[in-house]
N, C-alpha and C positions, 0 to 999 in steps of 0.2 A: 755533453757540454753543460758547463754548470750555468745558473742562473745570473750569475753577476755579469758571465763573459756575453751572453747572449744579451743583456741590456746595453753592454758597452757596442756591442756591434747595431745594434737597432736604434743606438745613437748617435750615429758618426752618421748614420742618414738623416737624420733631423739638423745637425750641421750641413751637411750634403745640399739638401733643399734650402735651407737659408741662405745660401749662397748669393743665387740673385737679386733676393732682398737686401741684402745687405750693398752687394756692391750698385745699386739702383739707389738707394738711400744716400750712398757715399757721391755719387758723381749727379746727380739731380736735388741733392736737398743740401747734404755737411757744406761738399764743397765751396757752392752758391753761398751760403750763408755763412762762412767765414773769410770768404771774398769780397761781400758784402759788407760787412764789419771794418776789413782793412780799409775796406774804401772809404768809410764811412769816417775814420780816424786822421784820413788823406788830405793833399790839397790838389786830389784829383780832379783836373777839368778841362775844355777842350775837347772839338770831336775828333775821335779818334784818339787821344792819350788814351794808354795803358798803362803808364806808368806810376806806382805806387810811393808816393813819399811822404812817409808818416809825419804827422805836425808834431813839434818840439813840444815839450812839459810849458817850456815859459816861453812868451809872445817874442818874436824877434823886433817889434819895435817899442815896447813900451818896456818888457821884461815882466809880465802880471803871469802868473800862475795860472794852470789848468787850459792852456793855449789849444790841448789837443782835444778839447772840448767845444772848439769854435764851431763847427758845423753843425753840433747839435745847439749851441747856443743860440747859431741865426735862426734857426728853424723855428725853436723854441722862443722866440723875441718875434718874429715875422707876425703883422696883424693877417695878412691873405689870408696864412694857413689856421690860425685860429677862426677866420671866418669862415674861409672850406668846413674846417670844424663842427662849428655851429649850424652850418647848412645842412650837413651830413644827418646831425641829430632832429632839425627841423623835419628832412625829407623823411626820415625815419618814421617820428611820431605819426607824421601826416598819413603815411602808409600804411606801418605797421597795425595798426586802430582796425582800419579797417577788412585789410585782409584775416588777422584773428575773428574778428566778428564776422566775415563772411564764412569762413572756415567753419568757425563752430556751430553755425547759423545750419549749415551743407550737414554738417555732420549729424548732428541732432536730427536731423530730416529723416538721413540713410540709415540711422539704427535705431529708428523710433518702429518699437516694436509693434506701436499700431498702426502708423502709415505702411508700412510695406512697403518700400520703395526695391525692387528691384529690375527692374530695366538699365541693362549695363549700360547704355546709351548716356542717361542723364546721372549714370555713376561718374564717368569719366568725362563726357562734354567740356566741364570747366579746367580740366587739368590741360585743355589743348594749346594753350597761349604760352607755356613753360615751355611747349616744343618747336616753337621760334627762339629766334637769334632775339638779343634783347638791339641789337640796329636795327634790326629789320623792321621790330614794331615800332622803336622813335621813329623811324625813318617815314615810315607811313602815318603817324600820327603828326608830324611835322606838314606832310605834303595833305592832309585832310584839313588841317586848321589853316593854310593858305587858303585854300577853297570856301573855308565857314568861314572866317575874319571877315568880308566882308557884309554875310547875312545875318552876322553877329551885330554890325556896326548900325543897319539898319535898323532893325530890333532896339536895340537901344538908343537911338533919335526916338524912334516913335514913343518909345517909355517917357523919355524928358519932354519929347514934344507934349505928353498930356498933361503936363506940369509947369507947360510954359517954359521948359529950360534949354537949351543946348549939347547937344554930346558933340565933342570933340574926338572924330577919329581916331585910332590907334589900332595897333596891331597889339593883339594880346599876348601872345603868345614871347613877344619882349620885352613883357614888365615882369617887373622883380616876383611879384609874387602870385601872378598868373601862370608863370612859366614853373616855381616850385610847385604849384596845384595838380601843374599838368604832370611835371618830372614825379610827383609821387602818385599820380594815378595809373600812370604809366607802370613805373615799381608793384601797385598791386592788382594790374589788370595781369601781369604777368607771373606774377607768385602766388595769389591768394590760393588755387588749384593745386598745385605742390603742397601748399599748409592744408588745404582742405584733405588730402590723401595721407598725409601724417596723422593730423588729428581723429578725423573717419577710424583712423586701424590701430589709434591707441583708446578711442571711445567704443569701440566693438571687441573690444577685449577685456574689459571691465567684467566679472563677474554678474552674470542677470544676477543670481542670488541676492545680490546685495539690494537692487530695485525692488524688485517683489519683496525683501522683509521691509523696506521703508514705504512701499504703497498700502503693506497689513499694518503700520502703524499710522498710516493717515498724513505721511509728507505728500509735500505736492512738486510740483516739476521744479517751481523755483529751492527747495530746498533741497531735492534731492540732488541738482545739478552741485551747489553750492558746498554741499554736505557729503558729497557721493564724489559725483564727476570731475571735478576740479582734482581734491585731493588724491585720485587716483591715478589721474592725468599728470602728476608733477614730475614724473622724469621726461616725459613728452616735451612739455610746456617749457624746461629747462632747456632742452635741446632745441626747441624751434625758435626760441626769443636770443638763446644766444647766436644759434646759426644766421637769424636774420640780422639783429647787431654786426655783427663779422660783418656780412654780406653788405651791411648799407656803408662799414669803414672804407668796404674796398671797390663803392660806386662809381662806375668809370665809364661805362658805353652810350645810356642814355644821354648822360648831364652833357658830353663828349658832343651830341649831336647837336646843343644849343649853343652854336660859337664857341664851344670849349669852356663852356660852363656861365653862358649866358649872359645879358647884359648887367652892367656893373656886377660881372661875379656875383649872379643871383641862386644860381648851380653848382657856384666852384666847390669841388668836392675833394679831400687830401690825396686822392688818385688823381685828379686833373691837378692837384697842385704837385704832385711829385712830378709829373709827365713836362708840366710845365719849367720845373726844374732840370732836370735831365736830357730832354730828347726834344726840346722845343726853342733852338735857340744858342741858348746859355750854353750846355751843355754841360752842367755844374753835378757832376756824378759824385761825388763828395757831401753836396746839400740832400740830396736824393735820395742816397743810400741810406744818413743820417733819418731823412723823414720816416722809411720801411721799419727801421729798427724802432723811432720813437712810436710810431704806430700798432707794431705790433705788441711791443712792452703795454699801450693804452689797452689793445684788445684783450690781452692778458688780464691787465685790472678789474675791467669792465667783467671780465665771463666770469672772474671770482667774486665781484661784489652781487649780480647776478645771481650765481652759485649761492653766496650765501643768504641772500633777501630771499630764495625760493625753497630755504632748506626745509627738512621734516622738522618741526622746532620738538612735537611728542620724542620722535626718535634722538632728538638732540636733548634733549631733556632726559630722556630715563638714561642717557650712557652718562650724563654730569650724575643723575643717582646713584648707576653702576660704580663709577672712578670713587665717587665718593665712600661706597660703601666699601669696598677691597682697602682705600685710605685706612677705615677704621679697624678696617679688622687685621690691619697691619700692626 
């Protein structure tokens, strides 16, 4: 049997096996998402309608152009949802800060060639809180701060008491930005262990070579991190800041646990405001669908400007030499 026929047969099994990837793709992902889209173009609404009836080019009552843009217009003009927005990026900063710094804090420990750290114990201890439900731990950090509110409230009389002032009661935990302190601590009491186990096993795979020639030229920790570690770390660092961006777009279980995204919408988050849209109510599956799609188009932007604020600019640099130089020698 010749050689061509024996590839064609050893490839009809490579189609063979893509099978159920493809048809798992088609009825869990295509499907969805251009059902999605229909809806999204719709003036689907109502619980329980199924029925799809696409919006006309121009408005039925004024007659203005681009009618079947109306859904994403409201979205798009809605102040809530740009405040979910802004809250999203608030909870973010407030979190992300710190669990990269606790991360790289852990990591540095675990491959610091003169600590030693091995006891699997205090390898993995921090990564346990990723293995709860994230309700389970609002849920419980909800029912702890009932029980502290009031030895909080005391604590601080006595503070103003020594000042001669007054404290005014209050529950903390719903004020506007008591409650994002909590909603983002909560975010990195539960993630930073995940980032620390990413980070750990792309800082333990760095070439020693490279440390030991920067310790025989007399760098010291802060430059070699700076100099060394960072630059080596940039497909890691790429993937963990964009993973975590996604992850804060699509906040929805904690914030969820503060009255549905807390008082005066201190929490509201574009997953509470979609739910809010959708399945709370309204039943407005047409604005909803509109928000998933404007969403994910945002999360797109975001991962590319990301992408390129993090690029190799050296390697980006010598391929504009390269292009150029084939230019001339054309």
């Amino acid at each position: 049997m010749s050689k061509p026929v024996l590839k064609r047969k050893y490839a009809k099994w490579g189609y063979i096996f893509s099978i159920p990837f493809v048809a798992a793709y088609l009825a869990f992902q295509a499907y969805p998402f251009v059902y999605q889209l229909l809806i999204a173009f719709s003036s689907m609404k109502g619980a329980g309608n199924t029925t799809i009836e696409l919006l006309p080019f121009y408005s039925p009552k004024d007659g203005k152009p681009f009618y079947f843009l109306e859904n994403f217009r409201f979205v798009l003009t809605s102040k809530s949802f740009w405040k979910s927005f802004a809250n999203t990026w608030i909870l973010w900063l407030m979190s992300v800060g710190f669990e990269l710094g606790f991360a790289f804090l852990f990591a540095a420990w675990y491959t610091d060639r003169r600590l030693k750290i091995k006891n699997l114990f205090f390898r993995i201890v921090y990564a346990f809180p990723n293995f709860i439900a994230p309700i389970v731990v609002s849920a419980v950090a909800l029912k702890m701060s009932d029980h502290m509110n009031p030895w909080i409230n005391d604590v601080m009389k006595s503070v103003y008491g020594w000042f001669g002032m007054q404290w005014k009661t209050t529950n903390f935990i719903y004020e506007e930005w008591p409650t994002k302190a909590y909603v983002a601590f909560l975010n990195f009491y539960m993630w930073f262990g995940y980032q620390t186990i990413l980070i750990t096993a792309s800082m333990a795979s760095i070439d020693k070579a490279l440390y030991e020639a920067a310790e025989l030229d007399g760098a010291n920790r802060v430059q070699t991190f700076f100099k060394i570690t960072l630059p080596c770390m940039r497909p890691m660092l790429i993937f963990v800041l964009v993973t975590t961006m996604l992850g804060g777009l699509n906040m929805y279980d904690v914030p969820a646990m503060f009255g549905g995204g807390g008082t005066s919408n201190s929490v509201l988050t574009p997953m509470l405001w979609l739910y809010r849209q959708g399945f709370s109510g309204t039943y407005n599956y047409n604005r909803a669908s509109a928000t998933s799609i404007i969403l994910g188009a945002i999360g797109i932007c975001l991962s590319l400007v990301m992408f390129y604020v993090l690029r190799d600019r050296d390697e980006a640099r010598l391929k504009k030499i390269i292009r150029r130089e084939r230019r001339e020698s054309k």
